[in-house]
C-alpha positions as protocol buffer text, in pm:
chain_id: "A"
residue {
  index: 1
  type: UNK
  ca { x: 10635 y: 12456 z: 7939 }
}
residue {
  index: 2
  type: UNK
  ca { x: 10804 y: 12131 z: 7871 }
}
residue {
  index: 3
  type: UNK
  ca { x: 11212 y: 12074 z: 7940 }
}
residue {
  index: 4
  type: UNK
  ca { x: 11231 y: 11772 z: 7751 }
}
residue {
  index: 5
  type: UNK
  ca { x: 11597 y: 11789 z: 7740 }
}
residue {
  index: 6
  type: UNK
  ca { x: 11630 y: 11896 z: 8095 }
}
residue {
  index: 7
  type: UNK
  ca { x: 11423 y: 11593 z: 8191 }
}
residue {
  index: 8
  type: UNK
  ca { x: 11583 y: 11343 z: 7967 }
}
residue {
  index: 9
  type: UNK
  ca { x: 11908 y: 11423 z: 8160 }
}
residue {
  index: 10
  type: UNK
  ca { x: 11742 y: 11432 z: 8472 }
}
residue {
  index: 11
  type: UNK
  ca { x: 11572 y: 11089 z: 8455 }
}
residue {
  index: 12
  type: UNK
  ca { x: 11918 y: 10952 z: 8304 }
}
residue {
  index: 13
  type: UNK
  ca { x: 12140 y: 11101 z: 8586 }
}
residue {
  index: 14
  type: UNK
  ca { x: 11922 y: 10948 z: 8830 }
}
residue {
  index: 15
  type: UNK
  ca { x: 11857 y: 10583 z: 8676 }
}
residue {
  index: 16
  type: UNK
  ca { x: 12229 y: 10580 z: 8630 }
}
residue {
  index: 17
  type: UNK
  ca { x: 12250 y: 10626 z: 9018 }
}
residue {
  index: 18
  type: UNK
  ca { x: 12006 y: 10334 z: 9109 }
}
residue {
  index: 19
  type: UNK
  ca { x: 12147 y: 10022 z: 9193 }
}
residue {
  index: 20
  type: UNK
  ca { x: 11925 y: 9699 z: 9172 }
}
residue {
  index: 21
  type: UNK
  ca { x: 11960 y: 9624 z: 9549 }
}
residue {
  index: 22
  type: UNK
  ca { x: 11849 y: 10009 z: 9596 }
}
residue {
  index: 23
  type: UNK
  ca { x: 11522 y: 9897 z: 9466 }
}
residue {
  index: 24
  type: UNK
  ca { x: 11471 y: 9544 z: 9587 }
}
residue {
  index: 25
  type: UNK
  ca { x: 11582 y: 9397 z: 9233 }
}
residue {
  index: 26
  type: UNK
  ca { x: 11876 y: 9111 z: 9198 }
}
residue {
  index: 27
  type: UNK
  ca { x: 12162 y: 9202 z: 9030 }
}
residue {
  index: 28
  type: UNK
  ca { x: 12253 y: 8905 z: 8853 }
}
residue {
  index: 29
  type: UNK
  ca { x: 12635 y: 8750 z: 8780 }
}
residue {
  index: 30
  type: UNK
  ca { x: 12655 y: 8955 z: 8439 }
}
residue {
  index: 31
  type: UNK
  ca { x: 12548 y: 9295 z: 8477 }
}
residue {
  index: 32
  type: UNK
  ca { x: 12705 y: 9521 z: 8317 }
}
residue {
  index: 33
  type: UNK
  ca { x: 12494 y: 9794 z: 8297 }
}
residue {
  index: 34
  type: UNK
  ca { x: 12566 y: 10139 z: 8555 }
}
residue {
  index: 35
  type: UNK
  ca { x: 12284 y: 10168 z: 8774 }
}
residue {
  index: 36
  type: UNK
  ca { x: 11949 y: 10059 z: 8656 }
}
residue {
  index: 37
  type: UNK
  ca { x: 11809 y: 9953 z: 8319 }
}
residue {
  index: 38
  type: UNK
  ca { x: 11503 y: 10111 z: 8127 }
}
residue {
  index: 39
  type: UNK
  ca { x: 11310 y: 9836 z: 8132 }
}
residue {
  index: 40
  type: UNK
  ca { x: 11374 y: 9775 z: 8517 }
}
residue {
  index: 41
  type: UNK
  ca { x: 11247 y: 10169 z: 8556 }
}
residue {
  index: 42
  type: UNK
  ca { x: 10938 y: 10085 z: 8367 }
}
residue {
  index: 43
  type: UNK
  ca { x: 10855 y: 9817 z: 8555 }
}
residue {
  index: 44
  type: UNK
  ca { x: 10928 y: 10046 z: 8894 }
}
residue {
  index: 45
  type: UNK
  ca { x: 10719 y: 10312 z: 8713 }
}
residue {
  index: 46
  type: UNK
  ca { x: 10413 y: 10076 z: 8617 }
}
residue {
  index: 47
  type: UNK
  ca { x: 10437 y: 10164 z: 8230 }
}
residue {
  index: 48
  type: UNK
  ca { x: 10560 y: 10027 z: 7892 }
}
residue {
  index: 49
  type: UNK
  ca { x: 10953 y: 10022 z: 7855 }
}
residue {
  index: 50
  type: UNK
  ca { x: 10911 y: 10205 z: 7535 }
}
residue {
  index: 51
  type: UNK
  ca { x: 10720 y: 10467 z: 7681 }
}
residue {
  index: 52
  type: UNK
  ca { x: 10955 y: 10559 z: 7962 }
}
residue {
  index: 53
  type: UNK
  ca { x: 11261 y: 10519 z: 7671 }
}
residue {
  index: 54
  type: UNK
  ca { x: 11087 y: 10782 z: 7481 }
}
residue {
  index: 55
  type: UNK
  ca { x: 11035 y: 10995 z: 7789 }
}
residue {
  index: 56
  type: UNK
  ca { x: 11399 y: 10982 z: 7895 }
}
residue {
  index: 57
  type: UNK
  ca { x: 11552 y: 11049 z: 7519 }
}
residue {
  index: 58
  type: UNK
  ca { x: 11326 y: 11374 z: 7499 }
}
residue {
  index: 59
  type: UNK
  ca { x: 11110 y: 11198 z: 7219 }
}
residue {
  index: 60
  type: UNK
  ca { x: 10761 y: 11134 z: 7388 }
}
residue {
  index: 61
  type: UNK
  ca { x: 10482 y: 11342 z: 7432 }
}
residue {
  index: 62
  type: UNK
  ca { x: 10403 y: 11591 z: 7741 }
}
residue {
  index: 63
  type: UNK
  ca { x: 10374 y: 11299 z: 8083 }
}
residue {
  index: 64
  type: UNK
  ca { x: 10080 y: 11330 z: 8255 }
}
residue {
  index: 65
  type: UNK
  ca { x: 10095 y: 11463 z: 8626 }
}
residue {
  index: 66
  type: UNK
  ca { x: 9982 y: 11102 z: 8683 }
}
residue {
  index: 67
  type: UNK
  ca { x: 10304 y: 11007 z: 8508 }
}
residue {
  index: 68
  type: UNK
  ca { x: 10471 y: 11194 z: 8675 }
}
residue {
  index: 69
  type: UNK
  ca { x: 10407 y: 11111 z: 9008 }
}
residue {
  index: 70
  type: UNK
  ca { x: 10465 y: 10713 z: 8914 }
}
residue {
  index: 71
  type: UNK
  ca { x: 10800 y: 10777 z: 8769 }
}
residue {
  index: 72
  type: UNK
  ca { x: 10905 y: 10951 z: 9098 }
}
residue {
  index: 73
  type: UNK
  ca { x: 10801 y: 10734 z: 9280 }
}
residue {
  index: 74
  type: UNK
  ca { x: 10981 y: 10460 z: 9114 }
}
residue {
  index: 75
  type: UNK
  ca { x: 11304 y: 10632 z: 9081 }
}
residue {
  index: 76
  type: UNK
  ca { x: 11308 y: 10674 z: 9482 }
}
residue {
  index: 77
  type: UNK
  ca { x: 11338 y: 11037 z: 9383 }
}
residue {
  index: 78
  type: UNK
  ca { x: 11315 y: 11297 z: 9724 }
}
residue {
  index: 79
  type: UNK
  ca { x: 11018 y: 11531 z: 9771 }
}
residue {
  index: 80
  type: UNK
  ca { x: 11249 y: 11827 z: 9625 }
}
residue {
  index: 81
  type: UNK
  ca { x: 11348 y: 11571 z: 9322 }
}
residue {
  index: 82
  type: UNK
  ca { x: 11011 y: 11547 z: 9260 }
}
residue {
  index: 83
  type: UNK
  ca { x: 10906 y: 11863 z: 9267 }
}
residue {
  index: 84
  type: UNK
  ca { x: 11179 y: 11935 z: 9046 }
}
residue {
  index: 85
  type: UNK
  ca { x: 11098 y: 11664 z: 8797 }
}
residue {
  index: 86
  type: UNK
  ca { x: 10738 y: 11815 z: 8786 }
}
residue {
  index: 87
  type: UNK
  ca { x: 10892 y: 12153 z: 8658 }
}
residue {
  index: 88
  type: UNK
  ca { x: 11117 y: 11990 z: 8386 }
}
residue {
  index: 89
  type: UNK
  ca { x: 10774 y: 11811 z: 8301 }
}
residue {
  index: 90
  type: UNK
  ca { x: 10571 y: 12172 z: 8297 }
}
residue {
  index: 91
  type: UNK
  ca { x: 10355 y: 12094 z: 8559 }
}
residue {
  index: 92
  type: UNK
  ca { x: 10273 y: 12233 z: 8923 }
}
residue {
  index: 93
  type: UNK
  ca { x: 10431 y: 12018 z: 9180 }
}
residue {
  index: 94
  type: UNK
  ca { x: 10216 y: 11890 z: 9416 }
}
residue {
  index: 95
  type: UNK
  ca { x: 10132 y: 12018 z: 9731 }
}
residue {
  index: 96
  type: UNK
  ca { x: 10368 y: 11900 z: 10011 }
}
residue {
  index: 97
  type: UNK
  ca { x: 10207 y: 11780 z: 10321 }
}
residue {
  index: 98
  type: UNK
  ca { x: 10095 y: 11533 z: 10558 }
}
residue {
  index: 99
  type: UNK
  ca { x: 9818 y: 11447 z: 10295 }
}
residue {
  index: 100
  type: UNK
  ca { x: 10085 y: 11326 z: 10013 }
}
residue {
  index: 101
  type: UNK
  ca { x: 10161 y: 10975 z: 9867 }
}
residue {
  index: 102
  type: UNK
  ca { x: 10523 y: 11059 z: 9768 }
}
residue {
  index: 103
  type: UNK
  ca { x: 10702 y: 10772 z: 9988 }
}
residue {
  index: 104
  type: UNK
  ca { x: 11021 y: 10881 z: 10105 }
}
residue {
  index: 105
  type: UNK
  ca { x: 11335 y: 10710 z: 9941 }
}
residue {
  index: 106
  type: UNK
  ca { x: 11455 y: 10589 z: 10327 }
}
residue {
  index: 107
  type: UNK
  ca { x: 11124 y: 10414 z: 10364 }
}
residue {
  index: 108
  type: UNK
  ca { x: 11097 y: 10282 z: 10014 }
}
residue {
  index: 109
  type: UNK
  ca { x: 11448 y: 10126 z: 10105 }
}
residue {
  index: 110
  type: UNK
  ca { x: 11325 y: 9988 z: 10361 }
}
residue {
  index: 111
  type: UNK
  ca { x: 11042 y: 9786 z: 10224 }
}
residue {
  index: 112
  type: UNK
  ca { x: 11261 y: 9673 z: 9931 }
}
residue {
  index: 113
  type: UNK
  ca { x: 11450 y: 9515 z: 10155 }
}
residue {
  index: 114
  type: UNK
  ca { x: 11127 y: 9307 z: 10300 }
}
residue {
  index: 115
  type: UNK
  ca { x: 11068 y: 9104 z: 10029 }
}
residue {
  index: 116
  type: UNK
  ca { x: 11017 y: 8765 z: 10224 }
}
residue {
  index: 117
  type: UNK
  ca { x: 10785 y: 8961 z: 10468 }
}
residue {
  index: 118
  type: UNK
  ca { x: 10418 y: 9102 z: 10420 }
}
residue {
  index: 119
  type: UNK
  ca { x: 10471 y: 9441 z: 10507 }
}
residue {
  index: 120
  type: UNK
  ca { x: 10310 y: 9756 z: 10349 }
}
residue {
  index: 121
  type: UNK
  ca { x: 10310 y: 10149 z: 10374 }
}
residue {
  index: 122
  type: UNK
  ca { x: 10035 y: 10326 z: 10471 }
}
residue {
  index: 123
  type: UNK
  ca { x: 9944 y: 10680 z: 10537 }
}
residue {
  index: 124
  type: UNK
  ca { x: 9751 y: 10820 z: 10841 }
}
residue {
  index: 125
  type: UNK
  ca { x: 9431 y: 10719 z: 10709 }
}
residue {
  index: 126
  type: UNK
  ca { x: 9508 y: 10353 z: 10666 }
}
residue {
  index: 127
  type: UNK
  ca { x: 9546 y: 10417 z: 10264 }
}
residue {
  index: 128
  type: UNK
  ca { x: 9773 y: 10151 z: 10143 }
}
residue {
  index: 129
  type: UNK
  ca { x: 10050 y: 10292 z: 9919 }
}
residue {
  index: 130
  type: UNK
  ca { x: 10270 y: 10024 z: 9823 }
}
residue {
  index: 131
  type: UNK
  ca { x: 10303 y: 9631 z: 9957 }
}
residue {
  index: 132
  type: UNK
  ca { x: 10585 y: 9365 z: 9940 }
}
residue {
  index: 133
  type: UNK
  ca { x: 10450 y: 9063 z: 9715 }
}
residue {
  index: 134
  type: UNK
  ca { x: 10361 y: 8843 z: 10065 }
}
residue {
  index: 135
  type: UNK
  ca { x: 10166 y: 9164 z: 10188 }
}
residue {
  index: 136
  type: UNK
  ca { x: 9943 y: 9143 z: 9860 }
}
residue {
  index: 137
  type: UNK
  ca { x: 9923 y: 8743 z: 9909 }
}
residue {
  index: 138
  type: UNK
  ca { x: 9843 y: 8788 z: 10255 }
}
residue {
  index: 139
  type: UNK
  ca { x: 9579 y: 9101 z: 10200 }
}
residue {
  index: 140
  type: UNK
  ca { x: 9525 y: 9141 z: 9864 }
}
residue {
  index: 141
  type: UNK
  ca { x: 9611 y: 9393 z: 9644 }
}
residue {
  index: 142
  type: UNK
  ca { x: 9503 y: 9711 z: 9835 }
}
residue {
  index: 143
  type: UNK
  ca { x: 9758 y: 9949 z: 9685 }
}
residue {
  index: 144
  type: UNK
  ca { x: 9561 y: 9912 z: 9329 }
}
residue {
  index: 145
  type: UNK
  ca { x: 9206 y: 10037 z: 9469 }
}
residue {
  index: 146
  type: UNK
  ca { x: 9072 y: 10327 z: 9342 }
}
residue {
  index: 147
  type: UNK
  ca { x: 8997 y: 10618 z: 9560 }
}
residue {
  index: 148
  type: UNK
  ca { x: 8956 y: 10599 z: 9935 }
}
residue {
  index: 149
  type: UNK
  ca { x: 8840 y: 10237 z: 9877 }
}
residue {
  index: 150
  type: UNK
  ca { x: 9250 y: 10222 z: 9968 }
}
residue {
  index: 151
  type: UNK
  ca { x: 9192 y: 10299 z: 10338 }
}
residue {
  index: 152
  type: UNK
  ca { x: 9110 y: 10017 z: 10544 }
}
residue {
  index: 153
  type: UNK
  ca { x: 8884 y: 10236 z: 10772 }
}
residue {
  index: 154
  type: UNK
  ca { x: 8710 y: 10329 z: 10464 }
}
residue {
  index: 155
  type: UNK
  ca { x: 8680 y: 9979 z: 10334 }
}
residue {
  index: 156
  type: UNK
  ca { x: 8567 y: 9865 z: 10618 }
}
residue {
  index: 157
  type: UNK
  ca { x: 8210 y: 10046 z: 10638 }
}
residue {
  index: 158
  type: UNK
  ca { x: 8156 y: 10083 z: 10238 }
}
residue {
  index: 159
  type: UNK
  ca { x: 8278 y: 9706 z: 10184 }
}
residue {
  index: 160
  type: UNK
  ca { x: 8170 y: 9462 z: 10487 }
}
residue {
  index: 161
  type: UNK
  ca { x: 8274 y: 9172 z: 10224 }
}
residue {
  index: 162
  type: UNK
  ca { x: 8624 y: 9321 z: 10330 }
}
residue {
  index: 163
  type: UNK
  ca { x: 8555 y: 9212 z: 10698 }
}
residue {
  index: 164
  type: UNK
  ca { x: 8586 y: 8866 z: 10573 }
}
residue {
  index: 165
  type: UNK
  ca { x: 8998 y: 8884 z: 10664 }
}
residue {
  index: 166
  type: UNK
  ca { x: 8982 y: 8950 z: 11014 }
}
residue {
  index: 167
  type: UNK
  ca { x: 8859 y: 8733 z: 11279 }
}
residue {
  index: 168
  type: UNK
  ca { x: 8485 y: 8781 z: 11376 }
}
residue {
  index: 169
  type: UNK
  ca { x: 8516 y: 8803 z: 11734 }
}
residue {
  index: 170
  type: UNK
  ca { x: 8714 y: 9143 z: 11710 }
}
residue {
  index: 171
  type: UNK
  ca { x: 8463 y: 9305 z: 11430 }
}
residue {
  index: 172
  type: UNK
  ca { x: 8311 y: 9529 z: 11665 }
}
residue {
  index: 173
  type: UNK
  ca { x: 8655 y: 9599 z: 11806 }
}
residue {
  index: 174
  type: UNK
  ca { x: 8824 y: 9728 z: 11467 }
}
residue {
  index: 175
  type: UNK
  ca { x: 8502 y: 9939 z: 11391 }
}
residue {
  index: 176
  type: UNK
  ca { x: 8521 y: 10144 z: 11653 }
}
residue {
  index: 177
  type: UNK
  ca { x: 8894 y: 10157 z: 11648 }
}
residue {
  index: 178
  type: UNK
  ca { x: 8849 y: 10283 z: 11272 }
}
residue {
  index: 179
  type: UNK
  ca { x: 8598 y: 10571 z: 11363 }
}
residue {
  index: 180
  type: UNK
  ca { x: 8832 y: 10656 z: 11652 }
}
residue {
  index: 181
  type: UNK
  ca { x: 9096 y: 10676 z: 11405 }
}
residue {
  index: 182
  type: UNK
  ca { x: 8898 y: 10889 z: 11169 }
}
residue {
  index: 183
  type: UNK
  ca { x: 8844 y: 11104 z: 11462 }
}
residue {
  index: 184
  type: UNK
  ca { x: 9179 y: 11195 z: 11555 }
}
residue {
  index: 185
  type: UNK
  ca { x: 9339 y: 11281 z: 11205 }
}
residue {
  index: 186
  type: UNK
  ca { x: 9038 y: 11497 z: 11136 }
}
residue {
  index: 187
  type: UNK
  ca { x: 9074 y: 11643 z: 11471 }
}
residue {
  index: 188
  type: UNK
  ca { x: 9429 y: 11720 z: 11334 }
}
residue {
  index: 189
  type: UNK
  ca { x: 9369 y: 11822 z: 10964 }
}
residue {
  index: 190
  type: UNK
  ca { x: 9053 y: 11967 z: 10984 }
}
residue {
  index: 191
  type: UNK
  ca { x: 8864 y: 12116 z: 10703 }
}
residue {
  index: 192
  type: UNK
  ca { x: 8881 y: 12094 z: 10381 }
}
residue {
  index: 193
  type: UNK
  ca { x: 9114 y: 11754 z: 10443 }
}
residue {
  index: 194
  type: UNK
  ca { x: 9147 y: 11380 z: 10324 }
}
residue {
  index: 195
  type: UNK
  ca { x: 8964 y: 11295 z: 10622 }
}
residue {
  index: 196
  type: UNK
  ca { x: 8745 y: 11538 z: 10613 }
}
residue {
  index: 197
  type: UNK
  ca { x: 8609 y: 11387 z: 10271 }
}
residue {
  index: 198
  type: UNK
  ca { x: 8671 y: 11067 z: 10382 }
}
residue {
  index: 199
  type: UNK
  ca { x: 8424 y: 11149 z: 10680 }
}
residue {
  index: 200
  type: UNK
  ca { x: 8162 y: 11289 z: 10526 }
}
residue {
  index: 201
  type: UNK
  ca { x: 8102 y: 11042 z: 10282 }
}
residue {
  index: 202
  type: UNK
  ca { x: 8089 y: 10731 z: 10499 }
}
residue {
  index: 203
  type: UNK
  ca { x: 7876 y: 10920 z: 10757 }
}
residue {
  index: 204
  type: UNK
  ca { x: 7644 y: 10982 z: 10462 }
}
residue {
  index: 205
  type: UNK
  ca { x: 7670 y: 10624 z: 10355 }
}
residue {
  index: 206
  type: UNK
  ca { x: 7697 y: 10392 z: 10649 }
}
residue {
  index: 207
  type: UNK
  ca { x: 7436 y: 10364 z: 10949 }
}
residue {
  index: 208
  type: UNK
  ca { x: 7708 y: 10216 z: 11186 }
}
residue {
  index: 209
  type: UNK
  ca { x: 7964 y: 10466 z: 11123 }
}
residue {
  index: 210
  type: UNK
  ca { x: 7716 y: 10776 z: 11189 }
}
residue {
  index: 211
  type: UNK
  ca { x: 7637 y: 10541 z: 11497 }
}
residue {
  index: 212
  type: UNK
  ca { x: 7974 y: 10493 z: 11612 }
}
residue {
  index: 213
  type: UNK
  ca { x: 8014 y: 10854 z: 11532 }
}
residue {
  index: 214
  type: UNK
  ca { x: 7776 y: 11027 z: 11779 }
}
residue {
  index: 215
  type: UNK
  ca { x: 7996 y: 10834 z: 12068 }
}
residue {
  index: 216
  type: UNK
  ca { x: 8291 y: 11091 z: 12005 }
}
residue {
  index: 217
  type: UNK
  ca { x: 8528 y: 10797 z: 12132 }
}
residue {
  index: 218
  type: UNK
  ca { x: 8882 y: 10855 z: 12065 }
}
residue {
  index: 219
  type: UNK
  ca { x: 9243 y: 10710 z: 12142 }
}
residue {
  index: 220
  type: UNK
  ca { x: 9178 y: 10350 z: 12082 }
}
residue {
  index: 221
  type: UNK
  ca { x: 9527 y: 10160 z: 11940 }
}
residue {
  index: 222
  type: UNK
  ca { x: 9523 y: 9890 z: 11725 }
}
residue {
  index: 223
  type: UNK
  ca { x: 9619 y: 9545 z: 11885 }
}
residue {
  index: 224
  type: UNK
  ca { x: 10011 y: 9406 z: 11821 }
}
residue {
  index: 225
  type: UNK
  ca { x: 9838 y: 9110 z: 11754 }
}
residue {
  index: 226
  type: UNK
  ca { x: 9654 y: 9028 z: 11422 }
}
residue {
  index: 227
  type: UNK
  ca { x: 9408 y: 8746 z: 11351 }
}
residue {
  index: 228
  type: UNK
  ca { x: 9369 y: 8746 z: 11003 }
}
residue {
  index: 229
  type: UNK
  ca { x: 9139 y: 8474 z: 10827 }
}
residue {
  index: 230
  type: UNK
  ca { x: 9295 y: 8402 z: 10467 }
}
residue {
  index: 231
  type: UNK
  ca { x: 9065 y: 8273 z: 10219 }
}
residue {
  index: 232
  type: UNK
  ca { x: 9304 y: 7938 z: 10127 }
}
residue {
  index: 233
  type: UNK
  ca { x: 9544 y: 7897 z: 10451 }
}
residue {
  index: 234
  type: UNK
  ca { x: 9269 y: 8008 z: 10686 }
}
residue {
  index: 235
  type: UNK
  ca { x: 9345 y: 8174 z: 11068 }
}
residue {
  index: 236
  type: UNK
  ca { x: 9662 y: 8321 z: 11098 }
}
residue {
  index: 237
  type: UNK
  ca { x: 9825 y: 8509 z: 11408 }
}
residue {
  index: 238
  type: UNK
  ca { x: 10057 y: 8775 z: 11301 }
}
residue {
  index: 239
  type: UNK
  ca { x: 10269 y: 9027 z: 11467 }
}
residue {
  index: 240
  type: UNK
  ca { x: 10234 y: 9327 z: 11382 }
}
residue {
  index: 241
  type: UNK
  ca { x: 10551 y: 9600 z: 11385 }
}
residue {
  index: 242
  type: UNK
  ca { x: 10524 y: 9995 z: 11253 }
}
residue {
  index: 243
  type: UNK
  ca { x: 10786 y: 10213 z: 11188 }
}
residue {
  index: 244
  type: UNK
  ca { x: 10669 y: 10611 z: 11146 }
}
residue {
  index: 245
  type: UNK
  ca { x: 10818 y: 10849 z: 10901 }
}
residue {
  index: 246
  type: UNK
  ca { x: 10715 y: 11167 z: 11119 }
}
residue {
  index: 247
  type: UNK
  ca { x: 10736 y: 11375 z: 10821 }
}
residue {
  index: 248
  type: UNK
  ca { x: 10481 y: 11221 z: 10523 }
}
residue {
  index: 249
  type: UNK
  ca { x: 10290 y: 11066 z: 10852 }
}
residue {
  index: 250
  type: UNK
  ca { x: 10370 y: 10749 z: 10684 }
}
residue {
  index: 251
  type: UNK
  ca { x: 10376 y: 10414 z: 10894 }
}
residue {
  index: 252
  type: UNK
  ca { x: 10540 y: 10095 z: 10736 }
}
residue {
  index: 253
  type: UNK
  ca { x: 10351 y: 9793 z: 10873 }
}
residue {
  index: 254
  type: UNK
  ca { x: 10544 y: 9466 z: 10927 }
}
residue {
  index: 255
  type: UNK
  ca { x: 10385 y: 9147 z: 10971 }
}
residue {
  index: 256
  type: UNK
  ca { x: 10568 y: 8833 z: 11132 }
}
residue {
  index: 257
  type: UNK
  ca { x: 10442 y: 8570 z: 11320 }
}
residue {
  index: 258
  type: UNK
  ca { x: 10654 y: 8349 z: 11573 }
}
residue {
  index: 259
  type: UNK
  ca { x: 10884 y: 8065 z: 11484 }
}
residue {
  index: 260
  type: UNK
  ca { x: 10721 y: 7685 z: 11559 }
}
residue {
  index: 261
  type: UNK
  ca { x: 10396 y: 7829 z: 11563 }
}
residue {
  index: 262
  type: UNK
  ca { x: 10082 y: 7685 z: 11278 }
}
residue {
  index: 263
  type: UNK
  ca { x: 10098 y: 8087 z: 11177 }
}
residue {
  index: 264
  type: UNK
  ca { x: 10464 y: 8061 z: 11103 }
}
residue {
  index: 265
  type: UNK
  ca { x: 10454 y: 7767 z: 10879 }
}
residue {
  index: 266
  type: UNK
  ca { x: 10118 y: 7918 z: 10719 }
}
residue {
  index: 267
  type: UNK
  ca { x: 10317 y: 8184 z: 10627 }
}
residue {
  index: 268
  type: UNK
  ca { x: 10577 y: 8015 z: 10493 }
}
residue {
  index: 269
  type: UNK
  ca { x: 10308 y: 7894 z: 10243 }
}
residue {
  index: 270
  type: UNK
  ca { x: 10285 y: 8260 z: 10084 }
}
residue {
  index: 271
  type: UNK
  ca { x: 10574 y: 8256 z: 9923 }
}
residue {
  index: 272
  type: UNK
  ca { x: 10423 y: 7950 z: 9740 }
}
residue {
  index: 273
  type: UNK
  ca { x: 10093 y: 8193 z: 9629 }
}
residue {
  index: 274
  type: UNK
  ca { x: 10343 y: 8467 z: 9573 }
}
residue {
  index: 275
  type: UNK
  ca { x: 10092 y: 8760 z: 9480 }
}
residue {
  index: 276
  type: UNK
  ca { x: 9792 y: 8532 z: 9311 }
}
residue {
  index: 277
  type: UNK
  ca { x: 9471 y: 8688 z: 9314 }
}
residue {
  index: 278
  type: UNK
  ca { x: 9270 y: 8603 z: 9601 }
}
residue {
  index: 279
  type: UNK
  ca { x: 8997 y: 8376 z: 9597 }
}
C-alpha cells in the first residue's frame, strides 16, 4: 500500500539536499531556493513538473515502478534510498545485483561533472545508461533505445546500419571482441541472466554471431584507441578512459582525444551540435 505522506516527505527531504552542482546544473547569481527546484527534479526525472509536484505533495496517483525507478535515479538516491522509496511507493524493490541500472550517486557525480566531454555509463553488457550531451552528439542517443537494442554488442549484429560509426578496417575486430564479451559475462551470470537472453536471441537471429560463436574465443580487450566515423565531422581518433564501479559492474567511458590533433579540434565542433539528432 501507498505512503503518500511518507513519500512526499521523503522526496522533499531529499530535493532539499541536492545542490545544482550535485547534479551537473548551474546555479545561477540569484538562487534562492535550498537545494533543488521541482521543475529541475522533473527534468532529472524525465516527466512533467506538475506531475512530480503532485507526487511530492501526496496529491497524485499511485507512480508506476517505471516512475519510480526514474525519480531515483534522478534524485542520485543510493540503492537502499531506492529501495526505500519503492516501499513508500507500495511496490517491490527491485532486485539488487550486477544486472541493475540503478547508477550509483558517486558515479552519477562523476559524469555530471563531464559535461564538456563525451563520456557515458554503461553496464557489463555494453547497455548505455546515461550520456553527457557531447556523448549523445558524438554517438547518438543510445541511452533512449528500447530493450537490448541499448547494448552495443547487441546493436552491433541486429543493426549493421550501427557499424556505420566505427572505422571499417576494425569491423571484424569489434565483432569478435563483442561475442568474446558476451562470452565472459555469461560465463559469469549464467542462466537465467541478461546475457543469457541477450545470447540466445542474437544466436537465433544473426548468422555471424552463431559463427563467431562456435570459436569459443574469449579475453579479447577493447582498443584505448577509438576511430569513430561521425556522420557530419567525419574520422575522429578518440581516447578512450573507463573507470569501474566494482559493485553495479558499471564502467563510465571517457572519450578525449589529444590536444593539436584534427580529432581535437573536431571535437571541439560538438559542442556546436550539442545533442542534435544525427543525420
Amino acid at each position: 500500500m501507498i505512503d503518500r505522506e511518507g513519500m512526499a516527505g521523503f522526496l522533499l527531504r531529499r530535493r532539499q539536499a541536492l545542490q545544482p552542482e550535485d547534479v551537473g546544473l548551474p546555479r545561477g547569481p540569484r538562487r534562492r531556493t535550498s537545494g533543488l527546484r521541482r521543475e529541475e527534479v522533473a527534468a532529472l526525472c524525465h516527466m512533467s513538473p506538475d506531475y512530480y509536484a503532485r507526487i511530492e505533495r501526496g496529491t497524485g496517483p499511485q507512480p508506476s515502478e517505471q516512475m519510480i525507478a526514474s525519480i531515483a535515479q534522478g534524485l542520485h538516491l543510493t540503492v537502499d534510498e531506492r529501495d526505500h522509496l519503492f516501499e513508500l511507493a507500495g511496490h517491490r524493490p527491485p532486485v539488487r545485483g550486477v544486472s541493475a541500472d540503478h547508477i550509483s550517486p558517486g558515479l552519477l557525480r562523476v559524469l555530471d561533472r563531464l559535461q564538456d566531454t563525451p563520456a557515458e555509463i554503461v553496464t557489463e553488457l555494453g547497455e548505455t545508461l546515461r550520456q553527457t550531451p557531447l556523448g549523445v552528439a558524438l554517438t547518438g542517443d543510445m541511452a533512449a533505445l528500447p530493450g537490448p537494442m541499448r547494448s552495443i554488442g547487441y546493436r552491433w549484429f541486429a543493426d549493421p546500419a550501427s557499424r556505420s560509426l566505427y572505422r571499417a578496417d576494425e569491423h571484424e575486430y569489434l565483432s569478435r571482441l563483442w561475442v568474446s564479451g558476451i562470452r565472459e559475462v555469461l560465463g559469469r551470470r549464467g542462466r537465467p541472466s541478461r546475457a543469457a537472453t541477450l545470447c540466445d536471441d542474437l544466436l537465433e537471429r544473426s548468422a555471424e554471431f552463431r559463427a563467431l560463436w562456435d570459436e569459443h574465443e574469449v579475453g579479447l580487450r577493447p582498443h584505448e584507441t577509438k576511430h569513430f566515423v561521425h556522420p557530419e565531422l567525419g574520422a575522429l581518433e578518440l581516447t578512450c578512459q573507463s573507470l569501474l564501479d566494482p559493485v553495479q559492474s558499471h564502467s563510465l567511458l571517457v572519450y578525449t582525444a589529444t590536444p593539436g590533433t584534427e580529432s581535437h579540434e573536431k571535437l571541439q565542433l560538438l559542442s556546436v551540435l550539442g545533442s542534435q539528432p544525427l543525420a
